[in-house]
C-alpha positions as CSV (number, residue, x, y, z in Angstrom):
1,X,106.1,38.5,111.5
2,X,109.3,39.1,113.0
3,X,112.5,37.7,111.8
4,X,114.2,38.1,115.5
5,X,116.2,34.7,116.6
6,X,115.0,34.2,119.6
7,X,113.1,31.1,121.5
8,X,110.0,32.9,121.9
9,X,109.4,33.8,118.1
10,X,107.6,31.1,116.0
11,X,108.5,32.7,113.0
12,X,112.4,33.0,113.3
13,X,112.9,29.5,111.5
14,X,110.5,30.4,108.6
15,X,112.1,33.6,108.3
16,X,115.7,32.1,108.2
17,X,113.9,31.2,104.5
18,X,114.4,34.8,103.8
19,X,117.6,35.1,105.5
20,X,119.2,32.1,103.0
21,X,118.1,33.4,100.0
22,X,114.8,30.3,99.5
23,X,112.2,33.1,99.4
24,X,112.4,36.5,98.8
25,X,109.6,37.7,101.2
26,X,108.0,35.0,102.9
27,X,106.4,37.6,105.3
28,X,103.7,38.2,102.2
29,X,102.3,34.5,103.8
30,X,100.7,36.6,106.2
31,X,98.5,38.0,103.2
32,X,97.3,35.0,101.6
33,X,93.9,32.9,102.1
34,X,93.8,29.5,101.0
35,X,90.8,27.1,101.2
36,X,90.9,23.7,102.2
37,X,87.3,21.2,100.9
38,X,87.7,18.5,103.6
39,X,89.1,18.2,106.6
40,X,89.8,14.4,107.0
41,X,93.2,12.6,106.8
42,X,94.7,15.0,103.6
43,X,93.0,18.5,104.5
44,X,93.5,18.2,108.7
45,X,97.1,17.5,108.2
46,X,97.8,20.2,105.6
47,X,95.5,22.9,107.6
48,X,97.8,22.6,110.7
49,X,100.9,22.4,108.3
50,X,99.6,25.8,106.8
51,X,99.0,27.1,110.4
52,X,102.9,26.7,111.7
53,X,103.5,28.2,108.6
54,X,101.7,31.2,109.2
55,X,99.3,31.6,106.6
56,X,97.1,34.7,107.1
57,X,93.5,32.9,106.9
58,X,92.2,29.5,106.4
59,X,88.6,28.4,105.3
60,X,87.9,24.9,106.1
61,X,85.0,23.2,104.5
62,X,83.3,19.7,106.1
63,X,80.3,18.2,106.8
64,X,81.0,15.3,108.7
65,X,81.8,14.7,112.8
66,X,84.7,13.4,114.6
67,X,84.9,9.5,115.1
68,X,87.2,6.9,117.0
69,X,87.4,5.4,113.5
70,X,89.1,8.9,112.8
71,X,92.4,7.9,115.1
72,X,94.4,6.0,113.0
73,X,95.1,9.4,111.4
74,X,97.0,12.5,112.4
75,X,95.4,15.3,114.0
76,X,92.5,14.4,115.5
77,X,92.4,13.3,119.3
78,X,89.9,11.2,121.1
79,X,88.1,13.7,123.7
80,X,87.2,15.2,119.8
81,X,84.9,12.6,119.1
82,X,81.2,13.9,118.4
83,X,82.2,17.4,117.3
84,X,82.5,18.2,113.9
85,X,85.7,18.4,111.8
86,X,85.2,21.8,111.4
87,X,85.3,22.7,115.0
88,X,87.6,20.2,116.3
89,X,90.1,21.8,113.6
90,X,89.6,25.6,114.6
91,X,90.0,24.1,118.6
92,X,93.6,23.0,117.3
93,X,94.7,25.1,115.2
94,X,93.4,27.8,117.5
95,X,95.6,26.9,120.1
96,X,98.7,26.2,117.5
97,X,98.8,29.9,115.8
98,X,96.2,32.6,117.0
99,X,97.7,34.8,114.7
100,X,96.0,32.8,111.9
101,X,92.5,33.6,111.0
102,X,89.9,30.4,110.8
103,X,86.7,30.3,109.2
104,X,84.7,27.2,109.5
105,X,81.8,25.9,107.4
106,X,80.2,22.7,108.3
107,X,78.0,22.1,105.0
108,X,78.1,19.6,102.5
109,X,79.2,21.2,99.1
110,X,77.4,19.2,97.1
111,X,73.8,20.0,97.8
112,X,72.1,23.1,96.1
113,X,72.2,25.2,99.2
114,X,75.9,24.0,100.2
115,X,77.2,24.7,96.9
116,X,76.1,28.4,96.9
117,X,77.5,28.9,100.3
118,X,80.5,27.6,99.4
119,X,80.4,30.5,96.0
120,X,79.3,32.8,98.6
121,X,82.4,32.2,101.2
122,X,84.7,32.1,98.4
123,X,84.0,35.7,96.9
124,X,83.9,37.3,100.3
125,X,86.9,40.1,100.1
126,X,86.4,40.8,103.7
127,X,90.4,39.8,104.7
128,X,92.1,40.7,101.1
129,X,91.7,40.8,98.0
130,X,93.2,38.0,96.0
131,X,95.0,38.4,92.1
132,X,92.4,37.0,90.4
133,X,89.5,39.1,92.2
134,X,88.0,36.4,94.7
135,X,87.9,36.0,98.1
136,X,91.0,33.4,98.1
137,X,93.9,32.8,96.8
138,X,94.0,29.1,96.7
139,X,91.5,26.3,97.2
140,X,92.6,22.7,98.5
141,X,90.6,20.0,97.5
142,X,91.1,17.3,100.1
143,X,88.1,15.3,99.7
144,X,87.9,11.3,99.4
145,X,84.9,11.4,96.7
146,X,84.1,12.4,92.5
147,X,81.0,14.1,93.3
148,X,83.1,16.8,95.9
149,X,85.8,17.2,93.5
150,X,83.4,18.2,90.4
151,X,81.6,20.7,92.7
152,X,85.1,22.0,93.8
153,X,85.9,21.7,89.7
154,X,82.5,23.8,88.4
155,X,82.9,26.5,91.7
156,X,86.8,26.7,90.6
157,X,86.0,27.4,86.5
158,X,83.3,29.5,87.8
159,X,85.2,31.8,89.9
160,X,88.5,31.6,87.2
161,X,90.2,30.4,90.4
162,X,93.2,28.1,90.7
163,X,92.9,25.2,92.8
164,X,94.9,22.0,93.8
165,X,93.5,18.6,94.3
166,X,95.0,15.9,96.3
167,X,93.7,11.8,96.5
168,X,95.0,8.9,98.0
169,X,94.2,5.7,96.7
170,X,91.4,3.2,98.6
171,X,94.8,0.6,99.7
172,X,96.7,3.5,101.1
173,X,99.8,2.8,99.1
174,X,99.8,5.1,96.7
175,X,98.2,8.9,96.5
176,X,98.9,12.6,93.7
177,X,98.4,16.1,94.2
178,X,97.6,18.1,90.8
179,X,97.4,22.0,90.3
180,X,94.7,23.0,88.3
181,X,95.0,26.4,86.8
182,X,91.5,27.1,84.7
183,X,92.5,27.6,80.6
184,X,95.6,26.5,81.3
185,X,96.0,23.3,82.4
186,X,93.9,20.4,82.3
187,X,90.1,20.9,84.9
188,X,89.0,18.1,86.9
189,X,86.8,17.3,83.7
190,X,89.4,17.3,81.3
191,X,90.7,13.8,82.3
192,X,88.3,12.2,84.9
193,X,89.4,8.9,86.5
194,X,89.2,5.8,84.7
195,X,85.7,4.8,86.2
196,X,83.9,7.8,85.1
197,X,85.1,7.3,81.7
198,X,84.1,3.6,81.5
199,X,80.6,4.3,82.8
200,X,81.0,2.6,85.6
201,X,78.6,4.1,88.8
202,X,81.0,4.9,91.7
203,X,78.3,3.5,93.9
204,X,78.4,0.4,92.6
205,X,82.0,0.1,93.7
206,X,80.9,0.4,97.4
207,X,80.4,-2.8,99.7
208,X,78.7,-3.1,102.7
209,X,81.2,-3.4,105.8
210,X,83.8,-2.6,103.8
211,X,85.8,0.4,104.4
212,X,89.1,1.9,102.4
213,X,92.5,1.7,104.1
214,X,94.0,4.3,105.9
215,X,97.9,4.9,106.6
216,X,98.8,7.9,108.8
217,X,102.0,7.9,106.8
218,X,100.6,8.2,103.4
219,X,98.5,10.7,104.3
220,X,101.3,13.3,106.2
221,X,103.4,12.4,103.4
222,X,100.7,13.4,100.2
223,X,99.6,16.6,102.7
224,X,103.0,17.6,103.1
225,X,103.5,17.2,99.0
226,X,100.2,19.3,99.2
227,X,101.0,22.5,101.3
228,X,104.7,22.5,100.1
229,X,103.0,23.0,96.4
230,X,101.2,25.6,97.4
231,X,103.8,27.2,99.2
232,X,106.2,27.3,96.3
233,X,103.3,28.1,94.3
234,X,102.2,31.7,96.7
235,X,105.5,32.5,97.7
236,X,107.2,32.3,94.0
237,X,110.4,29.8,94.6
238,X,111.3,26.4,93.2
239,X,109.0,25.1,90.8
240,X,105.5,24.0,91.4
241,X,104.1,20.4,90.3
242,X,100.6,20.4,87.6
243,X,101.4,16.6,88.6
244,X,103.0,14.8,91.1
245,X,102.0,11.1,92.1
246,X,103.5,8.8,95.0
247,X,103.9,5.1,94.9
248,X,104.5,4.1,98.8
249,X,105.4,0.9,97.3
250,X,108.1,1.7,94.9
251,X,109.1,5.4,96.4
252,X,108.3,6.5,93.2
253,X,107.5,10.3,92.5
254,X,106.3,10.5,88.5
255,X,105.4,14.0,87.7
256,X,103.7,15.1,84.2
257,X,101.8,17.7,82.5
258,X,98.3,17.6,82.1
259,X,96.8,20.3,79.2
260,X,93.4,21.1,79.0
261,X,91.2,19.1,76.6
262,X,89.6,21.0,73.9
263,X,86.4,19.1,74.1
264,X,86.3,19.0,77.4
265,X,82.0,18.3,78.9
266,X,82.5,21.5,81.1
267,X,81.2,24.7,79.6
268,X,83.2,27.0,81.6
269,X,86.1,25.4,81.3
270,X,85.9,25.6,77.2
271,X,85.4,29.3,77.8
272,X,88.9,29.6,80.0
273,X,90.8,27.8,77.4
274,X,89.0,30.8,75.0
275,X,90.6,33.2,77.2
276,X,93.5,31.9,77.8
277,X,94.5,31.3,74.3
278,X,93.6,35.3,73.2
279,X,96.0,36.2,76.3
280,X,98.9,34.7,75.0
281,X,100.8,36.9,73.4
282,X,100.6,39.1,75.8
283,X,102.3,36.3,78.7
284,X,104.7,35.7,75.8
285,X,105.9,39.4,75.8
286,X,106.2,39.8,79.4
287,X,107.7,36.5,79.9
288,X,110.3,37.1,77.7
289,X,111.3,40.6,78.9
290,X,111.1,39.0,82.1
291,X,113.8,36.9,81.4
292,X,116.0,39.4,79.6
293,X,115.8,41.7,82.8
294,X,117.0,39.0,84.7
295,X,119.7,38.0,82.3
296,X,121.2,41.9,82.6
297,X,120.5,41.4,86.1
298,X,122.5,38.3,86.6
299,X,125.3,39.6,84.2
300,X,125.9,43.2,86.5
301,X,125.8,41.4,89.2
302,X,129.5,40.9,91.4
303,X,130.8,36.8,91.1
304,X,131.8,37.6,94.4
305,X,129.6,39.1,96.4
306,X,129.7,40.3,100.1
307,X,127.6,38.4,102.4
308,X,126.8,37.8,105.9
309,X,129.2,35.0,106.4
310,X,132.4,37.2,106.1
311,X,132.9,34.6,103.2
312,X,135.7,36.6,100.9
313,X,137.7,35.4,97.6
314,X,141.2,36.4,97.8
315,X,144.0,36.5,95.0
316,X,146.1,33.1,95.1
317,X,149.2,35.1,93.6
318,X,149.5,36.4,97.0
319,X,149.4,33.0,99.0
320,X,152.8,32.2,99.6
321,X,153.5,35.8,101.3
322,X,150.1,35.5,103.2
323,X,150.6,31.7,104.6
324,X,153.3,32.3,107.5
325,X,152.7,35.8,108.0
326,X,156.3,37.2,108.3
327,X,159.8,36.6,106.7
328,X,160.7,33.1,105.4
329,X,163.9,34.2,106.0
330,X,164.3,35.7,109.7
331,X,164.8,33.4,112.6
332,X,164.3,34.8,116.4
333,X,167.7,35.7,117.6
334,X,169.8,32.6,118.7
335,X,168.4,30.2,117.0
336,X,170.0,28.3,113.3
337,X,168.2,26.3,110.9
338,X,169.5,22.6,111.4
339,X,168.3,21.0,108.2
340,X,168.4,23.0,104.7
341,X,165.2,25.4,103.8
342,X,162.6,23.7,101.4
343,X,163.0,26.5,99.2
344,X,167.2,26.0,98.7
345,X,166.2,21.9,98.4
346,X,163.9,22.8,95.2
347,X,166.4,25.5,93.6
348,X,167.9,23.9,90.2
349,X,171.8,23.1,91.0
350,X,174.5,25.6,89.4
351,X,177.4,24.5,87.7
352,X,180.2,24.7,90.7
353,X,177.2,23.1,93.4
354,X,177.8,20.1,90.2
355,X,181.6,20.5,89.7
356,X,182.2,20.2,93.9
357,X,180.0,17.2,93.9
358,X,181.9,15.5,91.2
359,X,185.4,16.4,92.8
360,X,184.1,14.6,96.1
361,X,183.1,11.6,94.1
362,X,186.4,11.1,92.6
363,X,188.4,11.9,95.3
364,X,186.2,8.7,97.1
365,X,187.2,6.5,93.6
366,X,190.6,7.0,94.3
367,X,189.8,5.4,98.1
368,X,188.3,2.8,97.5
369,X,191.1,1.6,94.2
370,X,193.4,1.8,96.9
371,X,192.0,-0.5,99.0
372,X,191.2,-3.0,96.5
373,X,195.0,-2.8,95.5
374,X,196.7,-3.5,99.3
């Protein structure tokens, strides 16, 4: 990934991220594998976001086919219709970034056989291996369903990997992205949505000939909330959301934490919070000697620091000898000063500048008496 300025680089303006300080290597993209479970209106857009990006590899995960019903979103194009997502989205993105590499599984994750694929694919170490021993090193859950996101929950818990799920809501107005760390935060099952916790059967909420709506613009804007997330959250700058919601209605961004629930219905994830509770010391320690080398750090370092843009601090004492460059006093040969110099205008007045002023004064009393006497 080269850092050159040139036209013909695709990485010079994600390098200029290094360059300014954002990131401190954002050539490490090129090692990284993320996931993305469903490549509809959320996971297209954000797997051709993570292309231009230059991710190293992408895994995309779909079952379903290409429709005309599909256009009103980004990404897809008509003479796609009748392929499936999968290979529609490795056509693009293909063609986008060829450094990338794509891995395509049409399946549905939630059958027996699908769900052990999808185990399978994510434990494969055949690019890199990932901190936390898998395959990847981030899933993106992008699917439109409860069923899907438990299975990507349960693989998640399972594997100790950390994930991010994304949703927009049925009226398209409104959608969240949430990073779900196992032990740590809150899983899927922690806090399921409000129909799950009532009882209420999700298929019971499905009409006939009725469909959910579907802006293009809701969609880029939760997939670009999505892959910036997990960009801050590979590459290590800014902060990364647990929560971040989005009210098209009301441009409203509310952002929370969500902790895990100690009697949470997921086995595995009872186990994490275990594990993650004995480790804590341990994070403590490092953390804070983390933050005590980067206090030393900060206090060694110069407040004024070279840098490429010849940007210097210079002493203000010397200002007034700096400014013009040469001799207030010396003027080119031949020429006078007409009016006084600023500098004899602001000089406090001596006692004889006062005592001729007041002599001229009088002098014009005696004038004008004169004049008033004839």
């Amino acid at each position: 990934m080269s850092s050159e300025v040139v036209d013909t680089n695709p990485y010079s303006r994600l390098m200029a991220l290094q360059r300014m300080g954002i990131v401190d290597n954002y050539q490490r993209i090129r090692d990284y594998s993320i996931a993305i479970v469903g490549i509809g209106g959320v996971g297209s857009v954000a797997a051709e976001m993570l292309t231009r990006c230059g991710i190293g590899r992408l895994l995309l995960y779909d079952y379903d086919t290409v429709e005309l019903a599909n256009m009103n979103r980004l990404f897809f194009r008509p003479e796609q219709v009748g392929l499936t997502k999968t290979d529609a989205a490795v056509q693009t993105l293909s063609d986008i970034n060829p450094d990338v590499v794509l891995e395509s599984y049409t399946l549905n994750i939630t059958t027996v056989k699908g769900f052990e694929t999808f185990m399978e694919s994510l434990t494969k170490k055949d690019f890199g291996l990932s901190d936390n021993g898998s395959g990847v090193d981030l899933v993106l859950s992008c699917v439109d369903n409860y069923e899907a996101r438990m299975v990507v929950n349960q693989a998640c818990n399972e594997l100790n990997q950390i994930w991010m799920e994304s949703g927009v809501s049925e009226d398209a107005v409104s959608g969240h992205i949430q990073l779900l760390i196992p032990g740590e935060t809150a899983c899927f099952a922690c806090a399921p949505p409000l129909v799950v916790a009532s009882g209420v059967d999700e298929r019971t909420l499905k009409r006939e000939g009725v469909c959910a709506a579907s802006l293009p613009t809701t969609m880029g804007i939760v997939a670009g909330l999505l892959v910036q997330n997990a960009l801050k959250f590979l590459l290590n700058f800014g902060q990364a959301s647990k929560y971040l919601g989005y009210n098209a209605l009301k441009d409203y961004f509310p952002t929370m934490d969500l902790r895990p629930n100690p009697q949470c219905s997921n086995s595995v994830c009872l186990e994490r919070q275990k594990e993650y509770i004995k480790m804590k010391p341990v994070r403590d320690v490092a953390a804070k000697a983390k933050m005590e080398a980067e206090a030393s750090n900060s206090e060694e370092a110069s407040l004024h620091a070279d840098n490429e843009w010849s940007i210097s601090v210079i002493d203000d004492c010397n200002l007034d000898n700096t400014i013009t460059g040469r001799d207030s006093e010396s003027l080119p040969e031949g020429l006078a000063r007409e009016l006084p110099d600023a500098d004899d205008l602001q000089r406090p007045q001596t006692t004889e500048d006062t005592v001729a002023f007041t002599g001229d004064l009088e002098d014009l009393q005696k004038q004008l008496d004169a004049l008033n006497a004839a």
